[in-house]
Structures are given as C-alpha cells and as structure tokens.
Phi, psi and omega in degrees: 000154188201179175228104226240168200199205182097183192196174212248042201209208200198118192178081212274323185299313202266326176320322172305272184322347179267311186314319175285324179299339173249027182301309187298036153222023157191058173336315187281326168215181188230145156190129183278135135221152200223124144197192198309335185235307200255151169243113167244143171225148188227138147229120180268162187216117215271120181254312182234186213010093184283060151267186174274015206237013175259343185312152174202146057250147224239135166235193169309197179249344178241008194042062173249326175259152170193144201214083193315152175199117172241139198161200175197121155277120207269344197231016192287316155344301187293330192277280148020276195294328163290002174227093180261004171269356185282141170274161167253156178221342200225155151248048183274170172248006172291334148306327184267358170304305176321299209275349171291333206275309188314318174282289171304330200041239216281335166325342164313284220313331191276356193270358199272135163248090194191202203217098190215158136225136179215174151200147225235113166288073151341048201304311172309306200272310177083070204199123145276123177242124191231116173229165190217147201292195164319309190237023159091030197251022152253131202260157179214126179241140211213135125222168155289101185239012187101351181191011168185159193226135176225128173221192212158126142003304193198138272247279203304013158293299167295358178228039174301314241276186153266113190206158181253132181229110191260144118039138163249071175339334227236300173313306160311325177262347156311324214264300213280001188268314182257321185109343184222183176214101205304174205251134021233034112009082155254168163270040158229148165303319168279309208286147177210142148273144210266124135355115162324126165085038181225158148235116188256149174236118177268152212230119157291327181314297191263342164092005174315101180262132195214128197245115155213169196238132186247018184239091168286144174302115155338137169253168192291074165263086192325147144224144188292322200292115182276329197267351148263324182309343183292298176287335154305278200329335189252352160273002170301305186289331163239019161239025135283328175283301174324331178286319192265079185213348168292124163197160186266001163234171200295139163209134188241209172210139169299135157229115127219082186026063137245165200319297204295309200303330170290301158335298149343302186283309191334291180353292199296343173305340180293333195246346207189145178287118184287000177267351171271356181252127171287149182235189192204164150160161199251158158217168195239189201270140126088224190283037180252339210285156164249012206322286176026281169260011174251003150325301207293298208314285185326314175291324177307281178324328172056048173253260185209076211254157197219144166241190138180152174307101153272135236229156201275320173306325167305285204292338156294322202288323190272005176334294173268301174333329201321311205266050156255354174235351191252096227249357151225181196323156159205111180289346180306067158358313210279327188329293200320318208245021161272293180327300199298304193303311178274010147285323147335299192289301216268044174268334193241320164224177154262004162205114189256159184263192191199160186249030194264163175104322182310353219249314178278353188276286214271004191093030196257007176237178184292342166256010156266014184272303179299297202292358179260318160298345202275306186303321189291303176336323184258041142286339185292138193286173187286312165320309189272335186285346184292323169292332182302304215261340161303309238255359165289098187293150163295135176204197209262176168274358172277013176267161146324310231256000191250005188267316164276350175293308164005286209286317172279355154304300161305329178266023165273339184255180175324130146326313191307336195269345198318324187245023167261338165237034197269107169115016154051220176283353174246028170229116144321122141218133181309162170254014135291315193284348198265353178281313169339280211297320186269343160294333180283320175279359144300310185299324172294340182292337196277312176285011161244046182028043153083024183294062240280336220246320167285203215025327179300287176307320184313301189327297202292292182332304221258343197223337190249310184250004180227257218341273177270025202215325143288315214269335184284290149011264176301242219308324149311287185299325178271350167285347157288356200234347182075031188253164193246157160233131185237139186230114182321295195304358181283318173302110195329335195278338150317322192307283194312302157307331174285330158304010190224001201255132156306106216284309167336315201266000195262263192244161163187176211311326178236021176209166194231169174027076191281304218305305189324302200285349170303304182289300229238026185263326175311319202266336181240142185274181240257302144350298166270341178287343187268325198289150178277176172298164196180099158347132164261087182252111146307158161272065192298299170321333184267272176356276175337354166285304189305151181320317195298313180308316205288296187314304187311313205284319191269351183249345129339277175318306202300318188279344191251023179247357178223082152124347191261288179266131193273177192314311196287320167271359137319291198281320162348273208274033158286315178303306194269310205326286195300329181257158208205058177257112209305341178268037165245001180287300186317304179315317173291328171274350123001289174309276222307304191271018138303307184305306240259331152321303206283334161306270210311316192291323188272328160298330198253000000 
C-alpha cells in the first residue's frame, strides 16, 4: 500500500507539501516527478521487490509512461508471462502495470486481480489515466475545474492546493442517512471520488475529462449443481489466499472467530506453518465481546495470536484523534477498535489478511435475512396483508407489535423503495438519500433479473457496504498505521460466483450464508461454522448514555445547527437526542462524530 498524488501543472513546493502529507501511507520512501505539464508524487510503503529499482513514481524502458501506483496486483506473475517481449528490470508488480498498459493500454486494467489506484502519465497519448479497482478498495480523489486536474490517496492531500471547498449538502445528508458518503460524493463540493470499476482520462492538450467504466456487474444467473459450486468456491478461497500471501515481508492475518476470518486463516495452512503465523483480533466489554470464539478459533488454528481489549478510554483518547486520517465524516462505529487492531497487527507484520466481503459474496446480514422473510410474506395475497397491515396499531419499533406492522408494510411497497421506506415516520430521510437508494436498488434489480432478496445483497456487495463505507473503514485505519490489508472474499472471481450461486443457497427467512458454511466445514471447527453473525461493534449506544456523552450530543446539535444541519435534520435530531430507542443509536453516533470532524477540520 502506498500513497500517490499529482497534478496537471508544474509546482515542484505544493507537490511537496502534498506528498508529505501522506508519509503514514508510505513510511518508506518518498519520490517525485516534475516536468512542464505533469506533477507526481509517491509514498511508499514496500511489500514486494523492497530494492530501489521497486521506487515510484516508476517509468517505462523508453520513458514514455510514468506511473504513480498505490495497491497490489495479485496475479500479477500470471500477467508477466504474456508479455515475453518486455525485459524486466524489477520483480514488481508496478512494472508490470507499465508495460501491460504499454501493450493493451487500458484494456489491461480488466486482466488485473488486486487492489489498485493508480496513474499512468501518458507521454505519448499527452493523457493522465487514472483507474481505482473493482469494488473500490483503494481510494482516489480527484478535482476538476475545467482546465487542470488535481488527485491524491486522500482529500487532506488535494487540499495543500487553494481551491474553494464549501460543504457539500447533498453529502451531509447522505453520510447522516447511511453513515458514509457514497462515490462519487465527497464532503466538499469540487472534490469528487473516481467510483469503483472506472477509469478517467485527462487529455493535457484539450484539458478534457473522460470517465469510463471497464468492468460490467455480472447479472445473476443461477446454477444447480450445488457440489461444483462448492468445489469452485474452496478452490477460490484458497487460491485468493495464496495470492494475496505474496510478499517480500512478514504477513499475518485478522481472526475474529467468525466464519470469513477463520476460514481465511485456515486457508493459509496450504501455504505456510500456522504455527509461525500471526494473527490478531480486539474484543470488547460485556455481550458485544467475541473473544470466546475467537478462543475457539485461534486453538483450532493453532497460530501466534496477540489479543487485546477495547476500552471506553480507548474510545475517548480517538474521538477527536479520529480525524487526522478519516479526512470526511465516517459514521462506522467499529472504525475505533479497527485503529486499535491495525496498531496490534503492524507490531508484528506489515501485511495482514482479512476476512471481509464474505457477508456481501454469501448472504451474512441481517437484512438480508429480512429481505428472504419479506419475499416469503408476499405469498400472502396482496389484499389481505393490506388488511393485516390497517389492523396492527402503531406502536414504536422496539415493540412486537411495531416490528410486524414494519414488516408489512414493506412488503407492501416498490422493491425499488425498500430502504427509502424502511423504519417509517420514526427515521428522517432526505430526499437525496431516499432518490440514491432507490436508483441504485433498481440498478441491482436489473442485474438480479428482478430477484429482490439478490437485488439486497447485490445493493450491500456494490453500493452499501464495502466502497466507500467498509472497505474506507479498513483502509484509512489501517494505512494510519502503514499496515497493508488484503481480503481473499474480495478477489473479483467471488463477484462472478456469487452471480451463479441461487440466492435459496446464499440466505432465507432463517439462516444466512448457507452455501458458504458448506465451502468452508472442512476448515472450521463446529462452534463457529453454526454460529450466527455478530457485528464488530464496541458498545458505544451504551457509552452514548452517560451524562458526559449525552452533554456531548447536545453540544453537538447545538454547533452543527447553525449553518452544517439544515431545519429538518435540527429538528429530527431534537427529537430523538433523548430517547434511547436502539434505532437512534446510529444516528446519534452519526451526529457525534460529524461534530467531532467538523471540530477538528475547522480548528486545524
């Protein structure tokens, strides 16, 4: 992992100050290029060929290409062997970007199995090619004014430059409706993120900007055979692990004694002695903890496991700390105790695997758990749940009786409408996020042949739950830390299976990620393959109680009500800051660390 920067001008002082800005995403070296029309800047942070001849920003054998790269191409060896007219000079895989984009140009980019954003400085073509991965899990930041392009890793990079960046409204009400701020969204208004699966081209000549996109989403197309989807899946699962276990340094893995991250670890007994291998994992106060089972895990596995606690003092010392890497709002509770973990892990390597993506590959939450009772419900003629559903008095949702008018109700509206009306007159939602949510669940609807409990998951793989919003999560915290995270279930060829897997075999009304624990039993011991999912949440909604936290929320409202939050979300959260009904705990931790952004950003 690394951190990459430039611009479409020549300003060798701000290139500097941009570069530096991003030393935690590349501790190990620094390096630059300038000439009359492009500014690149690089920090590395070096996993394979650490010589210098791995240095960036890296060009071609005739210098026509250069190329900032911050990732990991994981199949890159396998690419390689197609190209036998090129010498090599590096055993990198940043080299081999070059000479594939030299032979394919961007068609290269669909032959890549990684994690990548990068950008390749065309001399010839007199073209910035700027691409970000499938599912987004390198970040890229871009702006645009119409005649120069400026990009960067991360936002407090673009804004060494003087540009103006007011507030993005439209952003603000997204991050407080979801917790995040979806692509191509920032929370400034000039600033854009380049989208997942895109590539942009800047033209130096005509000053031109041209965005396409090179990866189409599979559409869904069940296959029966259950007993090859199987044996695909676990030769998947481990030879995405094999790949991403290439490194010229120490690599270990997050366990926490759940399905994907035990599996994972299993995985790695094929390539390496699990008893030489570190693992990592955090636990928490009371019924949030999973230590237990990551008790179970770590013995099954028998590796070299480091533990550690997280603490209500942990979460005072980050509050505020937060924001020196997270550089707009991110509403994700879980951030806090990820920071504590990938400070754990990079005591001992520099690059850990991780177990994310299975829960959007297979089916693992809970609302997709829902959205397979919602689908059973409308066996029910339409008349009578219309009837059903008059005849339950209102009542809040932590009742029974507000859980089931709830469910039926939904299963009364558009698919398309599913979360724009989901938690009714007792959540505000805006009317960006309630237009967002139902065009992105039309588009998963199409490519789920109009399938709604797939059209769920698809939403959460592509749009809800990794891009900007997990996968930023994971990458921010652990790039604060210079650790790198590579995640197997991630690896594209999941995408393409989970589109062939019958969603009957993903989830239904009462168990979830069915297929998965088929693929994975040989590997897990028995305790965790039957257990269900269980967030990696502190208990932060309990914290939020005491008077100080309480004081806080309210010193909050008050500062972010004059001029940050428009009327509607003031009086919203007037309403709730008091009640301690479990669906305002997002929201309020939503409120706090905005506040605790909007603080930091305005002090510094």
């Amino acid at each position: 992992m690394c951190g990459i920067t430039g611009f479409s001008f020549k300003d060798e002082r701000i290139l500097k100050h941009m570069t530096d800005r991003l030393s935690h995403r590349g501790p190990d070296q620094s390096g630059t290029h300038v000439d009359e029309h492009v500014s690149l800047g690089h920090r590395r942070l070096s996993i394979l060929d650490l010589s210098e001849k791995g240095r960036q920003p890296m060009q071609n054998k005739d210098g026509s290409l250069i190329i900032v790269f911050n990732g990991e191409i994981y199949n890159y060896q396998e690419i390689k062997e197609e190209l036998p007219e090129y010498k090599f000079t590096s055993t990198s895989d940043t080299e081999v970007i070059l000479n594939a984009y030299d032979k394919w140009g961007t068609d290269a980019f669909k032959k890549f199995n990684g994690m990548w954003a990068f950008c390749i400085y065309d001399k010839k073509k007199q073209q910035l090619v700027l691409s970000r991965d499938r599912l987004g899990k390198k970040p890229l930041y871009y702006h645009y004014d119409g005649k120069r392009i400026i990009f960067a890793s991360e936002l407090k990079s673009i804004l060494c430059h003087t540009i103006k960046t007011p507030l993005n409204k439209e952003a603000i009400d997204l991050y407080l409706s979801m917790g995040f701020i979806p692509s191509p969204h920032t929370i400034f208004e000039t600033i854009t993120k380049l989208e997942p699966r895109h590539t942009l081209i800047f033209d130096l000549k005509k000053k031109t900007l041209i965005k396409e996109c090179y990866y189409e989403l599979p559409k869904y197309k069940p296959e029966y055979n259950k007993k090859a989807l199987i044996q695909e899946g676990r030769y998947l699962l481990q030879d995405a692990t094999r790949l991403r276990m290439i490194a010229d340094v120490p690599v270990g893995a997050f366990l926490s004694g759940g399905l994907d991250s035990t599996s994972v670890v299993a995985s790695m007994a094929q390539y390496t002695e699990l008893k030489n291998l570190h693992t990592f994992s955090i636990g928490f106060e009371g019924k949030y903890d999973e230590t237990p089972y990551i008790d179970i895990a770590h013995k099954f596995v028998n590796t070299k496991h480091h533990h550690a606690y997280f603490t209500e003092a942990d979460y005072e010392e980050l509050l505020f700390a937060v924001n020196k890497f997270y550089d707009e709002p991110f509403g994700d509770d879980s951030l806090f105790p990820t920071l504590k973990l990938s400070a754990l892990a990079r005591k001992h390597v520099t690059v850990s695997l991780s177990g994310d993506g299975g829960d959007e590959i297979f089916g693992g939450y809970m609302n997709h758990k829902i959205a397979a009772q919602l689908q059973a419900l409308k066996i029910m003629p339409t008349s009578m749940r219309k009837i059903i559903h008059r005849m339950i008095p209102d009542k809040p949702l932590n009742t029974l009786a507000g859980k089931v008018k709830e469910a039926f109700k939904l299963s009364l509206c558009k698919p398309e409408e599913f979360w724009a009306q989901i938690g009714g007159d007792q959540l505000y939602k805006p009317e960006a996020y309630t237009n967002w949510s139902t065009n992105k669940l039309k588009e998963v609807l199409e490519i789920s042949n109009n399938n709604f409990v797939e059209a769920i998951i698809k939403y959460d793989l592509y749009y809800h739950t990794l891009a900007d919003n997990f996968l930023v999560k994971v990458d921010r915290a652990s790039m604060a830390h210079s650790l790198e995270i590579r995640s197997p279930y991630l690896d594209h060829r999941f995408i393409e299976l989970s589109a062939r897997i019958p969603t009957k075999w993903k989830v239904n009304p009462f168990n979830t990620k069915i297929l998965l624990r088929d693929i994975i039993k040989p590997f897990v011991p028995k305790a965790i393959l039957k257990r269900g999912k269980q967030g990696f949440t502190p208990p932060l909604a309990e914290w939020l109680k005491k008077p100080k936290y309480r004081a806080l929320l309210k010193e909050a409202l008050e500062t972010l009500s004059n001029g940050t939050l428009d009327q509607n979300w003031t009086a919203f959260y007037s309403k709730i800051l008091d009640d301690d009904m479990f669906i305002y705990d997002k929201p309020k931790i939503r409120l706090l660390l905005l506040y605790t952004w909007h603080k930091t950003w305005n002090d510094n």
